[in-house]
Each structure stands twice: as structure tokens, then as C-alpha cells.
DRENDREN-874549 format. One record per residue (C-alpha): x, y, z; residue in three letters. Coordinates in steps of 0.1 Angstrom, whole numbers, padded with zeros to 4 digits, always signed. Example, Ala and Ser with C-alpha at 12.3 -4.5 7.8 and 13.67 -1.06 7.14 Angstrom:
REM residues 2
+0123-0045+0078Ala
+0137-0011+0071Ser
END
This chain:
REM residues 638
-0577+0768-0722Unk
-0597+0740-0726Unk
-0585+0708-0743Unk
-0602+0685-0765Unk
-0592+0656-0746Unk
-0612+0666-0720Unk
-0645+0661-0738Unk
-0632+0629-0755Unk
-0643+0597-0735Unk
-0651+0573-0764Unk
-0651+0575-0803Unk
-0687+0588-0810Unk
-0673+0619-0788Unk
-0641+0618-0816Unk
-0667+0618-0847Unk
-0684+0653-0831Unk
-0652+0673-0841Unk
-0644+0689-0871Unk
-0617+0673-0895Unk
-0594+0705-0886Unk
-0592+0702-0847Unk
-0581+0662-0853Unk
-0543+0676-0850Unk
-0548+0693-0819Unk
-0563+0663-0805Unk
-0532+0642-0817Unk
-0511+0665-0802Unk
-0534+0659-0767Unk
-0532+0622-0767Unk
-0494+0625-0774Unk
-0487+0645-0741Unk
-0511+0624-0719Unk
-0496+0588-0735Unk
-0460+0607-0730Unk
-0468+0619-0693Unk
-0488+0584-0681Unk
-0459+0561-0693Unk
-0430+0583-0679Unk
-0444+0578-0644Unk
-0452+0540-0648Unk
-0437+0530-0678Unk
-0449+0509-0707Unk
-0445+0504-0744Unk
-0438+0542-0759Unk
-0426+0543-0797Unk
-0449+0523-0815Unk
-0478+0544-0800Unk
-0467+0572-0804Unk
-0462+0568-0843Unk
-0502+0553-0848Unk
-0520+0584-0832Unk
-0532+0599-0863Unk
-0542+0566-0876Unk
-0559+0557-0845Unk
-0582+0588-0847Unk
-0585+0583-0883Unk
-0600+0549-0883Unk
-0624+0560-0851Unk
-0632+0590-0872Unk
-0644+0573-0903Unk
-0655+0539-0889Unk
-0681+0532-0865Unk
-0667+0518-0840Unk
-0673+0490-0823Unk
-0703+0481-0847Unk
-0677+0483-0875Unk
-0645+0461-0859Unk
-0611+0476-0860Unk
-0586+0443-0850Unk
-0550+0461-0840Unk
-0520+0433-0847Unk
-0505+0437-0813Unk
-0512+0460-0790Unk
-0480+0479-0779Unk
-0494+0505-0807Unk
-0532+0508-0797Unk
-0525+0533-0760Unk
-0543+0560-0778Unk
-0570+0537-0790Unk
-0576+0526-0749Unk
-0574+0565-0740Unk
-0605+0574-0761Unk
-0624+0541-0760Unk
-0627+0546-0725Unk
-0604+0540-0704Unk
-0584+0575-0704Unk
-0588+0579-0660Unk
-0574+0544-0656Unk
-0547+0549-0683Unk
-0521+0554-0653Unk
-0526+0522-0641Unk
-0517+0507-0675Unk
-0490+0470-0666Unk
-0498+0472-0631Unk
-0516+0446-0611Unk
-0554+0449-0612Unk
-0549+0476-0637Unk
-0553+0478-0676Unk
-0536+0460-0698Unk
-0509+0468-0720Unk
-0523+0446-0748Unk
-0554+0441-0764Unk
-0584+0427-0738Unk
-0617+0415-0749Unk
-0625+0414-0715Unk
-0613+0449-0705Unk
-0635+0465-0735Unk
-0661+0460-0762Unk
-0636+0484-0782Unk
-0608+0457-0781Unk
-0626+0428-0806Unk
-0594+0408-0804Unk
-0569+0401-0778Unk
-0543+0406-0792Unk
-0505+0398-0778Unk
-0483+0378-0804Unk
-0477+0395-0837Unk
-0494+0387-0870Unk
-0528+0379-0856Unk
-0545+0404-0874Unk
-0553+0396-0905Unk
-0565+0361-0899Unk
-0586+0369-0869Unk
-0606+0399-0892Unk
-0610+0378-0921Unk
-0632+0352-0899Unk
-0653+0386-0886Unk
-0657+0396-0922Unk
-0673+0356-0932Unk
-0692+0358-0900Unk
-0705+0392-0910Unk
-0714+0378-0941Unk
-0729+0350-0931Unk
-0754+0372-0908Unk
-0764+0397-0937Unk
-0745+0424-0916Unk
-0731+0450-0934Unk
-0703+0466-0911Unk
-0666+0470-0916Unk
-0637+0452-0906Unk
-0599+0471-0906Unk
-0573+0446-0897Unk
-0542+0467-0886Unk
-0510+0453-0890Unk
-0473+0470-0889Unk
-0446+0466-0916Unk
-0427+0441-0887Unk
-0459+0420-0886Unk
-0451+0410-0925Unk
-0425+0390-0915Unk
-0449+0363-0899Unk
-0460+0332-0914Unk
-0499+0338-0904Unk
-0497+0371-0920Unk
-0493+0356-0955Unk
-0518+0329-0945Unk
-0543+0352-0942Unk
-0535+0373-0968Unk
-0539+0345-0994Unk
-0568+0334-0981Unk
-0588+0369-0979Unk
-0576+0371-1014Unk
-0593+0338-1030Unk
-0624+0343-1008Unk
-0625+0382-1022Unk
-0645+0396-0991Unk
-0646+0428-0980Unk
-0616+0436-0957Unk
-0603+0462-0952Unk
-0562+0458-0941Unk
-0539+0490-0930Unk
-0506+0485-0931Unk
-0484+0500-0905Unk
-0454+0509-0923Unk
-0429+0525-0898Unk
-0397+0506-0907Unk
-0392+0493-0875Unk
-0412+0464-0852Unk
-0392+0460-0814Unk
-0359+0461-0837Unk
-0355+0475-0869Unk
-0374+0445-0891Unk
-0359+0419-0912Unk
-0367+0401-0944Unk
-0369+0403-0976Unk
-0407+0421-0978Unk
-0398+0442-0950Unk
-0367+0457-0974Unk
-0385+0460-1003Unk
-0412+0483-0988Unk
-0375+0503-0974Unk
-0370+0511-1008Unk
-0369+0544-1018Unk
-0397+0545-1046Unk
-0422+0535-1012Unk
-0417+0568-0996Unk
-0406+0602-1011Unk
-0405+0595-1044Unk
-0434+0569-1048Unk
-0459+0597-1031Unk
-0447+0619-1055Unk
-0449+0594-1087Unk
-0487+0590-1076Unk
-0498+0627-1072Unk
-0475+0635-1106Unk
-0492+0604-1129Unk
-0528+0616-1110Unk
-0526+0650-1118Unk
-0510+0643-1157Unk
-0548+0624-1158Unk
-0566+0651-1141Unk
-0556+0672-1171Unk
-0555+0652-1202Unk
-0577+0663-1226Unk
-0613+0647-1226Unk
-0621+0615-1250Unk
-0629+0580-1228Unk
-0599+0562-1249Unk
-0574+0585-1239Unk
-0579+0581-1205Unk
-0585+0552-1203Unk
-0551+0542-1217Unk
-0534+0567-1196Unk
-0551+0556-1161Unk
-0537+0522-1173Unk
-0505+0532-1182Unk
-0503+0552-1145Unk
-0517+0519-1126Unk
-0491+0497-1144Unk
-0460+0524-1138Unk
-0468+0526-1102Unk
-0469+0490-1098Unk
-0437+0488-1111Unk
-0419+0509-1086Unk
-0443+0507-1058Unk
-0453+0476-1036Unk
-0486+0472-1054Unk
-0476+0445-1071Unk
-0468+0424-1043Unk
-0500+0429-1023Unk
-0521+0428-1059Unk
-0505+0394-1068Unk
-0524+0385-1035Unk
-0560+0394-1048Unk
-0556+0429-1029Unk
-0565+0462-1044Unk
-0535+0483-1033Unk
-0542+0522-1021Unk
-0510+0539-1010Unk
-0481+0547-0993Unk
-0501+0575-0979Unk
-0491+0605-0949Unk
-0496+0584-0916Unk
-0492+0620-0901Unk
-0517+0637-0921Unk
-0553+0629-0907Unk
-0573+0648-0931Unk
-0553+0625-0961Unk
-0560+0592-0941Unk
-0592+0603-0936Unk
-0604+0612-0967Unk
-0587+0578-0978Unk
-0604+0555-0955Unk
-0637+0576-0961Unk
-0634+0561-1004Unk
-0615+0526-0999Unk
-0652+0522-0973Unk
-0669+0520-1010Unk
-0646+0497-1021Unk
-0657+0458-1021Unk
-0634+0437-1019Unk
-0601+0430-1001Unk
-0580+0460-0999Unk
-0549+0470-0985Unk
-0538+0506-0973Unk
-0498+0515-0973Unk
-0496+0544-0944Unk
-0461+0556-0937Unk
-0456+0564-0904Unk
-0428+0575-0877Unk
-0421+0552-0848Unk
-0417+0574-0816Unk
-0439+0607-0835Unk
-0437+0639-0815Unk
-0409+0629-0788Unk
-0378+0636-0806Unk
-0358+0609-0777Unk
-0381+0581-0793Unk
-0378+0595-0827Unk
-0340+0592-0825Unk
-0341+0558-0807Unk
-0374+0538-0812Unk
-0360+0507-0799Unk
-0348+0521-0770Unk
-0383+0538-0761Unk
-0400+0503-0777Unk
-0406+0497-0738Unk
-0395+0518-0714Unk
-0395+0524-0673Unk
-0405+0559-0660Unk
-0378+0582-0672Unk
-0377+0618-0668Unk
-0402+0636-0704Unk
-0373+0666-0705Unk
-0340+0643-0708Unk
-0360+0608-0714Unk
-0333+0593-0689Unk
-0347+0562-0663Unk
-0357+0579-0633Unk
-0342+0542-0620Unk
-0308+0538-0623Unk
-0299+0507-0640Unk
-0288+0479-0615Unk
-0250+0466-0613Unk
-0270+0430-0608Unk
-0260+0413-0646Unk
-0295+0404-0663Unk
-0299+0367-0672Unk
-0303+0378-0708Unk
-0270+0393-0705Unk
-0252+0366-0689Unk
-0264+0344-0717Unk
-0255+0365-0744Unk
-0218+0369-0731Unk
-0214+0329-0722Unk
-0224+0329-0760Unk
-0204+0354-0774Unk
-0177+0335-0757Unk
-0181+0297-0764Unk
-0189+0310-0800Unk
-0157+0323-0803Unk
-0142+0290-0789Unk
-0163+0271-0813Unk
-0170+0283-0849Unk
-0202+0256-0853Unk
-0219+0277-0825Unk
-0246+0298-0841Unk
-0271+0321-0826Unk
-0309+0328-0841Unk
-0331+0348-0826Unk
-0368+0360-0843Unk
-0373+0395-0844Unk
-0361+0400-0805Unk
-0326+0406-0807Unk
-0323+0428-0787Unk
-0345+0411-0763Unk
-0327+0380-0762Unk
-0292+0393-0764Unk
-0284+0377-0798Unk
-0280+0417-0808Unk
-0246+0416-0790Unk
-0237+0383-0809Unk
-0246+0396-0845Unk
-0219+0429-0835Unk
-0191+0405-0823Unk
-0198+0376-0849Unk
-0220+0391-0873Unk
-0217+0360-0899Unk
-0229+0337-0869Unk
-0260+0357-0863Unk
-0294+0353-0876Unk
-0325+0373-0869Unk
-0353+0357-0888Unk
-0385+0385-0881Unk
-0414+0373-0861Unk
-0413+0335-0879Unk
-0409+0311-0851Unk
-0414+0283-0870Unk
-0392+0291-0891Unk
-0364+0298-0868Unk
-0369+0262-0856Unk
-0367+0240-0889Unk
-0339+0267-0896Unk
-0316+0257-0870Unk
-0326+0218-0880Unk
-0313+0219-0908Unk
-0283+0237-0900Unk
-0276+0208-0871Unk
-0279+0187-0898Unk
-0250+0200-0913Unk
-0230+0197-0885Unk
-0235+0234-0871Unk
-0248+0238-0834Unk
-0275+0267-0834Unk
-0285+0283-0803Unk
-0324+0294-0807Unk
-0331+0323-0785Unk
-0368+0333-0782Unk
-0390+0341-0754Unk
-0412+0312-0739Unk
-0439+0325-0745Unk
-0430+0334-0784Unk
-0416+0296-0788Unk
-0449+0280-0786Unk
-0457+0288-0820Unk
-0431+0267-0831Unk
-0440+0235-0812Unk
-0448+0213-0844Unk
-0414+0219-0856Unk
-0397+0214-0825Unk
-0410+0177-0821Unk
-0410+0171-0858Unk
-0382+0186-0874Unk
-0361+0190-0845Unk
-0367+0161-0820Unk
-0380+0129-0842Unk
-0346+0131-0858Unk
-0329+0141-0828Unk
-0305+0167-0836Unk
-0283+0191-0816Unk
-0309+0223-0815Unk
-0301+0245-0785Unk
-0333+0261-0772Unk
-0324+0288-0751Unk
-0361+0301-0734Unk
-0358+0340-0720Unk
-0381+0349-0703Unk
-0389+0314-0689Unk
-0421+0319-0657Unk
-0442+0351-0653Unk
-0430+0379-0666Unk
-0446+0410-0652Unk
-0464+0435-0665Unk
-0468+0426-0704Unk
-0491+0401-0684Unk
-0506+0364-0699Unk
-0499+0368-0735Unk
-0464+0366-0723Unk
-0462+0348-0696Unk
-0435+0321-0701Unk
-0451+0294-0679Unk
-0458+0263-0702Unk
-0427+0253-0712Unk
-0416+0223-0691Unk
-0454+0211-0704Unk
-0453+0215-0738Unk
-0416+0207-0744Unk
-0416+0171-0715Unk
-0437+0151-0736Unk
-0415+0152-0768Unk
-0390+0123-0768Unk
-0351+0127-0770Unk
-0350+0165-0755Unk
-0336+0175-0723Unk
-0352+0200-0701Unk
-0333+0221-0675Unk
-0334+0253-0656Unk
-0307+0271-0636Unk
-0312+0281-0601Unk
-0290+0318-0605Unk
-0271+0332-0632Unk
-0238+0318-0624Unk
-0254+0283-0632Unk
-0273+0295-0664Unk
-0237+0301-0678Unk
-0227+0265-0672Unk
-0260+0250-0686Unk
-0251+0270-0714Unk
-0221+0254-0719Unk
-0235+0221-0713Unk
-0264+0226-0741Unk
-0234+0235-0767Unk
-0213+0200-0759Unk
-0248+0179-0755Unk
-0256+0153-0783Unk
-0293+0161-0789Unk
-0323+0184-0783Unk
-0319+0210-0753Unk
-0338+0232-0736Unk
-0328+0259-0715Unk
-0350+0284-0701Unk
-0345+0312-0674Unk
-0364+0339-0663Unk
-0364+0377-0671Unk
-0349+0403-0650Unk
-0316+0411-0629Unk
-0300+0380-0613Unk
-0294+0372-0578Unk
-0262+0390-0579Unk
-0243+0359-0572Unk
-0202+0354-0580Unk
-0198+0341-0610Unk
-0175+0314-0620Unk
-0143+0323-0641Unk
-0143+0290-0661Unk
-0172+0274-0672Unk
-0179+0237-0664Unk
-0201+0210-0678Unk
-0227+0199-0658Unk
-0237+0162-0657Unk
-0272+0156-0675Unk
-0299+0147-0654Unk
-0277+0156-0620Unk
-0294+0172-0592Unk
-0280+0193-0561Unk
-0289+0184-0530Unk
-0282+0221-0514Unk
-0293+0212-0479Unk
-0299+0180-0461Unk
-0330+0180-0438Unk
-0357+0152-0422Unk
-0392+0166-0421Unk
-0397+0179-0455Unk
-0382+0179-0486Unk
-0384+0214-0513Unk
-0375+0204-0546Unk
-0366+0237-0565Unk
-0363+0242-0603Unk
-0349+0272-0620Unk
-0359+0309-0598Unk
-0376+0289-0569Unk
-0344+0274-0559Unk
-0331+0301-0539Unk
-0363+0310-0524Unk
-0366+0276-0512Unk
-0335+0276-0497Unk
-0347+0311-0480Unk
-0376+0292-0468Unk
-0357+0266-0448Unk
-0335+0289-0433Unk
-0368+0310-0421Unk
-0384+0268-0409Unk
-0350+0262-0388Unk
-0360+0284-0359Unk
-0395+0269-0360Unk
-0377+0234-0356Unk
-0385+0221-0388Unk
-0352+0207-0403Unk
-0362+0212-0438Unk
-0340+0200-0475Unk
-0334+0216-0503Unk
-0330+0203-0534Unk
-0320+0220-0569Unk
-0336+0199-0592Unk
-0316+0215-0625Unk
-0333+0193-0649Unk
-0370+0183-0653Unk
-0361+0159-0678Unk
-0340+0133-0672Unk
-0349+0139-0634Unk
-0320+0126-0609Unk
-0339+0096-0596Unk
-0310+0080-0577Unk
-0309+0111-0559Unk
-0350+0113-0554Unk
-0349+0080-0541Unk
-0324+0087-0513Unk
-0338+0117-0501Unk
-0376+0097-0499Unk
-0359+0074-0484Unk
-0358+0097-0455Unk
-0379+0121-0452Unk
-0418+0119-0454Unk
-0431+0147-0470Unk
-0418+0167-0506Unk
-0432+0204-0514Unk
-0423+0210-0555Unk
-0418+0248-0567Unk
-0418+0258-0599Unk
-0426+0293-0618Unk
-0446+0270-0644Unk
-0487+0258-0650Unk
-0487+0233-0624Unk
-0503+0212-0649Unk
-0481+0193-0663Unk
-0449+0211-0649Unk
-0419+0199-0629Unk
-0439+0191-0599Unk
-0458+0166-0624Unk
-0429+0150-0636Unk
-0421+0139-0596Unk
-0458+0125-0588Unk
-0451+0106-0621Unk
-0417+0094-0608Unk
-0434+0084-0575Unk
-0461+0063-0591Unk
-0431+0045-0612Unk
-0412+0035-0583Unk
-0445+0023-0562Unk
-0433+0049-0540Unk
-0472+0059-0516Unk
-0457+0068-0484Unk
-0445+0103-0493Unk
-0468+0132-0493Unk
-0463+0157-0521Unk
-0473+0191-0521Unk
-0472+0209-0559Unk
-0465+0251-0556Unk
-0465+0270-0589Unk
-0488+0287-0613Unk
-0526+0273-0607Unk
-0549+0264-0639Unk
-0560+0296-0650Unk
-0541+0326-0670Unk
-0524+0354-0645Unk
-0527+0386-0650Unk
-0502+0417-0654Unk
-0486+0428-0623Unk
-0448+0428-0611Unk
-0432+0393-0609Unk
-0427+0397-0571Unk
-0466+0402-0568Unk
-0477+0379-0593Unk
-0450+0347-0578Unk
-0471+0359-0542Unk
-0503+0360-0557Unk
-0500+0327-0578Unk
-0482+0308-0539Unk
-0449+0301-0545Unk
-0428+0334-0530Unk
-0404+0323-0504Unk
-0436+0335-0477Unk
-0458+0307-0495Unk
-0428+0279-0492Unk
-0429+0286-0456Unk
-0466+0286-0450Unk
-0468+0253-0468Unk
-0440+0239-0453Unk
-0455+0244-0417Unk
-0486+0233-0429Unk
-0474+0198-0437Unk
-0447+0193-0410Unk
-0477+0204-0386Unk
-0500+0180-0401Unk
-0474+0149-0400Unk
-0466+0156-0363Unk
-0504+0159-0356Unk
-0516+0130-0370Unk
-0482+0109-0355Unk
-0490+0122-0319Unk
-0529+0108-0322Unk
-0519+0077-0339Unk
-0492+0072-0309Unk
-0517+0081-0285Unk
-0548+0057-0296Unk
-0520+0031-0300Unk
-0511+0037-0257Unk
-0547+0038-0254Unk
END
């Protein structure tokens, strides 16, 4: 039997079929999303809960004329399968292959790029004043999910579309759950029970009462008022009204023919509205109905059991060897407190909350918040630990130098995450970091080399006086011992791991070891190379920079960072301090441009700064040096 799917390559090929074979089709895209990420893995849950509305808003809209801008885009696989892209949906996360985000240059289809959460609403507003400031008369849907309320720019734009009274169109996502279930107080309110069971069944009640009332225009009139003031009593029209929205909703996020036929009369609608669809995170595979955050993002696993077809490594994540150093110097010092923003399970705050749950704060996707949060609890005396991705913490920069750092108080940054990630690709790559945060006064600024040294710097960040930041990378650890007690290290300390004379590698963070790696693979070559672990890129160890120049000729820096800006940076500034111009410096990490999705190993390789890329450049130099002594010793015989 033939499937529907088959004929489906792009939405105009959705708007041929008839409103009843939509569910079939929904079923289609579920099996293919379920069957492509089990072999390669991906984000699961939240796109399996959008399907409906995904063929809904292709259905009614006409797409890409009218612009449909997704908030995220863990939730939009089904929108990439039938917007062309459904034969190179297997090669979704992996290098050279689609994204797993939002990618204006990947497809017309995708109007946005769209990565951080809350995006949404702000970006489509500006589409909806362009459009109106070219006569154009197409649509704009902003879809955002109920997690995506808890962000800062959603309210932004929500205020602002509702003074300028355009025309968009915004479709809220409500699935009671963002990576973890969601926080805050708007996020609860839309929990409540008058939002789902009972609210739909208030509306179609109070509608139908209407429907029948006798005719005469007062009557109704007075009843239609007394229905639209009820419901905005017990239902969150109220709050979304107060914002200059007209509210339409909570509707069947399952029930395509409903959305459909909704979407089809809030089109005629001018003005901002906003459209409450109630949907199930992880629809149609009872493993990720049961456990959405656990199929969130998954590897391939096995469709019948939906058990990793990988078994999980005995190798310690860094996340988890931070969150148990925390967990235990938090129970050794009651002023330690741990904030995370809507990733706690991500940054391993989840595990702090269940042992300490009154030292535990999970703020929703409001980074800046979390910041000026954790200020003012330093100010009190308290020592917050802020977990949240690299990549996530750059939305919080203004508060970090302000709030935090001009009045230099004892905020704990703690950066998962920290270099390229993988396959969630450059809107998550953690790789500015060391930039953005090195030019900010009073902060310190390290990086351990393994996970037995992450533990200590953790340590180290709790009994510091001041801003810190401390940033590591996702993934396993190297699997090295770990230390029973944990020890302060000195600030601004370096290790020299390995004492050499033809070129110096200064390591920070990851790179360490594969530096180290490197000069073991140079010593048979008979280059006699050092390593140093840097540990901190601010204050840098200069007494310990200055012996090591002293002595050897040439430096090669390595960091999993923009090399603009980054550690390497921070050492040609250092030279050109010290009127140090005798030393060549060679700078490996990330190059100016934005990297793409692929596996860390093949994006560190592809970027030159794998342990193979040490080498190379390490030859390259030492081969030079001795090149250009030899001639100079031969014209000087000559």
C-alpha cells in the first residue's frame, strides 16, 4: 500500500490532500522521524508532539510566501521532512549533513535560524513591519512553546506587537514541558487545570448556551459578553489580552481538522493574535510519551524497547563530575548555591535540587536573569554557582560585567559545554568564551585539562574572593583517577607537564592532553618538545611564561575557542608586554568563521587542533627553525 509520504516532497504537495487523509499523513511522518533518529539520533519528543501543527500551519498557510518562524528548532523535523529535505533527513547532526536547527541557508522554508529559545516572536514581528512597509499582504505565525514563555525576549516582543497592533499571528506550543519540565510562574498558570480539560469544555458549553439562545441582538449580545468575560476569568486569556492579543484557545494540538479550521478564521483576523494549542511532548511513541526528557535528545536506541543501541560508557561525564564536586562542597558549605536556566538536567544542577532542594534554582530559559540573580545573592553573603552552557551564557554578558563584575562579587560561572559541541552544530558551539568574558576586569578565567582537575577548580571557584569562570567541555572524560580530596589550586598557576627545547605547546582546557600526545608522537622524530597546562587564561602564569621563552624559541597555543581573541591572544599580548620578539608563536583553535555540525572529534580535526594537527605544526616550525639556522650558519662560513 502506498503511503502519502511518498508523494509529499514540499507543502504545496501537503495542501493537494483532503482534510481527512492529514492523520494518516501524521502518522507517516511519525514513523519516518521515529525510524531516521533511532539510527542516528537527534532531538525526538518535542517533534514528535508538533506534527499535527506542523501540517496544520503548511495546510492553511502558504508557505514560504506567508513565513512560519519556529522558536527553536528541536520541534520543526517534520517541517524539514516535507519542505524538502525528507532523502537527506538521515543525515540530520552529522557532518556535511542537515542541521538539527533552523538554517536559512539550508532552505527558503526555514525564514529564521533559529537555535536559542525565545526568538520567535521578536524576529516575526520585524517580518510583519517589513511586510507592511512593502504593501505585502502575506502572513506571519511565530511559533513558540509553553518553555519559551519563560524568556525575557518573549515578553519583549509580546509587548511590543501588542502597542504596534500588526497583524501576527503567534501559536503557542503548550506541551508542559521545554528540555525539562518548565518553570515559572506563567509556565504554572497555563498548568492549571481550567487550561486543559475543563477550560475546552467551559468554551464549547458557554458557545453552544449562545448558539441556542433565543434571537433578539441585546440578548446576545450580553451573553457573548458574559461568555468572553467568564472565560477570561478561568482561562489564560487574560494574560495574553492584557498584552494587546486577541486570545483563541487552548485548542486539540492533536486534532488537525480543529487546528485547521482555527487557523483557516484567526487568517481573517487583523491584528495580533495568539493561538493556545495543547499538545503531547513525545505523541505516538509511548517511551517518549512516558519520559519526554529522556527522549528530549537521544542516541540511536533500539524503536521496540527505546534502549541506546550504545551502552553508556563507565568514563564519568564532566557534567557529572561537576555536579557531584558540587553536591559535595555544598554540603560542606551551606552559602554554596546552584542556578541553572531551564537545563538542569543538562548541567547537572538536577542532581543538586534532589540532594539540596532548598539550594537549587532553575530559573527557565532567562539568562540574564540567572546572572543579576546570583549577584544579588553574593551580595548577601551567599556563593552561587551558575551553571549554563557557553553558548546559552552569552545572553547574559551585560549582566555579567555590570552586575556581577563592576562590583566584583563572588559569582561562580561554571560554562558546560565549554569548545565545539557536536552535532547541535554553531548555535551551540561553546567557543567564545575566554573572548567575551577576558576583557571584563576583576574575573578570573580558567579551564581544566581532565576531569580530575575540573573537580579542584571547582573547589577553588567556591573559596575565590571574586568573579570566576570555569568552563569545560561536553562529553565523557579522559577516564583519568580521580583525586579523593580535593585541593585548591593557586590562581593564575600553570603546569609545566613536560620540559622540552625546540618548541613549546601551551595547552588550555581539552587540548592539554592532546598536546602532551603530540610530543610524545615529536620525540621519535627528535624534536624535544614542552608541554605546558596553562589552567588559567586570566591571570596567565607569566613567571612561568617567561622561563620557558627563556629557552626555547618557538610556542604553538591550542585552544578549543575562536582564535580571535582566545587564550592564544592573551599570550601574543603577554609577549608584546614583556618586549619579548624573538619567540615565534603559532595560534591552533577554532579559525574566524562559524563551524558546522559534525562530531567533536571531526569538527577539533577539521577546525586544526586534533592531536594529528599539533604534530603537523609542531614539525613545521621545528623544521623551519633548523632550516633557516643551517643557511644562516652556512652564509656565515661562507
Amino acid at each position: 500500500m502506498a503511503r502519502l509520504l511518498d508523494g509529499i516532497e514540499y507543502p504545496r504537495d501537503v495542501r493537494k490532500l483532503t482534510l481527512n487523509e492529514l492523520p494518516q499523513l501524521a502518522t507517516e511522518i511519525r514513523e519516518e522521524v521515529i525510524s531516521v533518529v533511532s539510527e542516528v539520533g537527534g532531538h525526538l519528543a518535542s517533534t514528535l508532539g508538533a506534527v499535527e501543527l506542523t501540517l496544520a500551519l503548511h495546510y492553511v498557510f502558504k508557505t514560504p510566501e506567508d513565513r512560519i518562524v519556529w522558536d527553536t528548532g528541536h520541534q520543526a523535523y517534520a517541517h524539514k521532512l516535507i519542505c524538502g529535505r525528507r532523502k537527506r533527513l538521515a543525515t540530520i547532526r552529522q557532518l556535511g549533513g542537515v542541521s538539527g536547527f533552523l538554517s536559512r541557508e539550508e532552505s527558503k522554508y526555514d525564514v529564521f535560524g533559529a537555535g536559542h529559545a525565545g526568538t520567535s516572536i521578536s524576529a516575526a514581528l520585524g517580518m510583519v513591519e517589513a511586510k507592511t512597509l512593502e504593501g505585502s499582504s502575506r502572513k506571519v505565525v511565530a511559533v513558540i512553546s509553553d518553555g519559551g514563555l519563560s524568556a525575557g525576549l518573549t515578553f519583549e516582543g509580546l509587548n511590543q506587537a501588542g502597542h504596534l497592533d500588526k497583524d501576527l499571528i503567534v501559536v503557542l506550543n503548550d506541551n508542559e514541558h521545554f528540555i525539562d519540565p518548565r518553570v515559572g510562574a506563567v509556565s504554572s498558570f497555563l498548568s492549571k487545570q481550567f487550561t486543559t480539560d475543563l477550560g475546552v469544555r467551559l468554551q464549547k458549553n458557554l458557545s453552544t448556551l449562545l448558539h441556542n439562545l433565543p434571537s433578539g441582538e441585546n440578548l446576545k449580545y450580553v451573553a457573548r459578553k458574559f461568555r468572553d468575560s467568564f472565560l477570561g476569568l478561568v482561562t489564560p486569556g487574560f494574560l495574553f489580552e492584557s498584552l494587546g492579543f486577541q486570545y483563541v484557545g487552548p485548542i486539540d494540538g492533536h486534532n488537525v481538522a480543529e487546528m485547521v479550521t482555527t487557523l483557516e478564521n484567526v487568517k481573517k483576523i487583523d491584528g495580533p493574535t495568539l493561538i493556545h494549542v495543547l499538545t503531547k511532548k513525545g505523541k505516538g511513541y509511548a517511551p517518549a510519551e512516558r519520559d519526554p526528557v529522556k527522549y528530549h535528545s537521544v542516541t540511536a536506541f533500539h524503536v521496540l524497547t527505546g534502549k541506546p543501541k550504545k551502552e553508556k560508557s563507565a568514563t564519568p561525564s564532566y557534567t557529572d563530575v561537576f555536579a557531584h564536586a558540587l553536591i559535595r562542597l555544598a554540603k560542606e558549605n551551606p552559602k554554596v548555591i546552584g542556578i541553572t536556566a531551564a537545563m538542569g538536567s543538562g548541567t547537572g544542577i538536577d542532581k543538586l535540587s534532589r540532594e539540596i532542594p532548598d539550594r537549587s534554582y532553575d530559573v527557565g530559559i532567562a539568562e540574564q536573569h540567572a546572572v543579576t540573580f546570583a549577584a544579588g545573592m553574593a551580595t548577601e553573603g551567599l556563593i552561587p554557582v551558575v551553571a549554563i552552557y557557553s553558548t546559552f551564557l552569552q545572553r547574559g554578558y551585560d549582566e555579567i560585567l555590570h552586575d556581577v563584575c563592576l562590583q566584583n562579587l563572588h559569582v561562580v560561572f561554571a560554562l558546560d559545554r565549554g569548545g565545539l559541541v557536536g552535532a547541535d552544530g554553531p548555535t551551540h558551539h561553546g567557543v567564545f568564551d575566554f573572548a567575551y568574558m577576558r576583557a571584563i576586569p576583576n574575573i578570573v578565567i580558567m579551564a581544566p585539562k581532565d576531569e580530575n582537575e575540573l573537580q579542584h577548580m571547582l573547589k577553588t571557584a567556591i573559596e575565590h574572593d571574586g568573579p570566576i569562570s570555569l568552563r569545560y567541555p561536553r562529553g565523557e572524560g579522559w577516564g583519568v583517577e580521580m583525586d579523593r580530596e580535593l585541593r585548591r589550586i593557586e590562581i593564575g598557576k600553570a603546569d609545566l607537564l613536560r620540559p622540552g627545547k625546540d618548541v613549546a605547546i601551551l595547552g588550555i582546557g581539552h587540548t592539554v592532553l592532546p598536546a602532551l600526545e603530540a610530543a610524545q608522537d615529536l620525540a621519535p622524530l627528535g624534536i624535544d618538545a614542552a608541554v605546558v597546562n596553562a589552567r588559567f587564561v586570566k591571570p596567565l602564569d607569566k613567571d612561568l611564561l617567561r622561563d620557558v621563552l627563556t629557552r626555547v624559541p618557538n610556542i604553538i597555543t591550542v585552544e578549543d575557542h575562536v582564535i580571535a581573541g582566545g587564550f592564544g591572544a592573551a599570550i601574543l599580548e603577554f609577549l608584546a608586554e614583556e618586549g619579548i620578539s624573538n619567540v615565534r608563536v603559532r595560534r591552533l583553535g577554532v579559525p574566524d568563521r562559524f563551524i558546522p555540525h559534525g562530531t567533536q572529534d571531526e569538527l577539533r580535526k577539521l577546525c586544526g587542533f586534533d592531536r594529528e594537527a599539533i604534530t603537523q605544526t609542531a614539525l613545521q616550525v621545528v623544521r623551519f627553525e633548523r632550516k633557516r639556522h643551517k643557511e644562516g650558519w652556512e652564509r656565515g662560513s661562507a
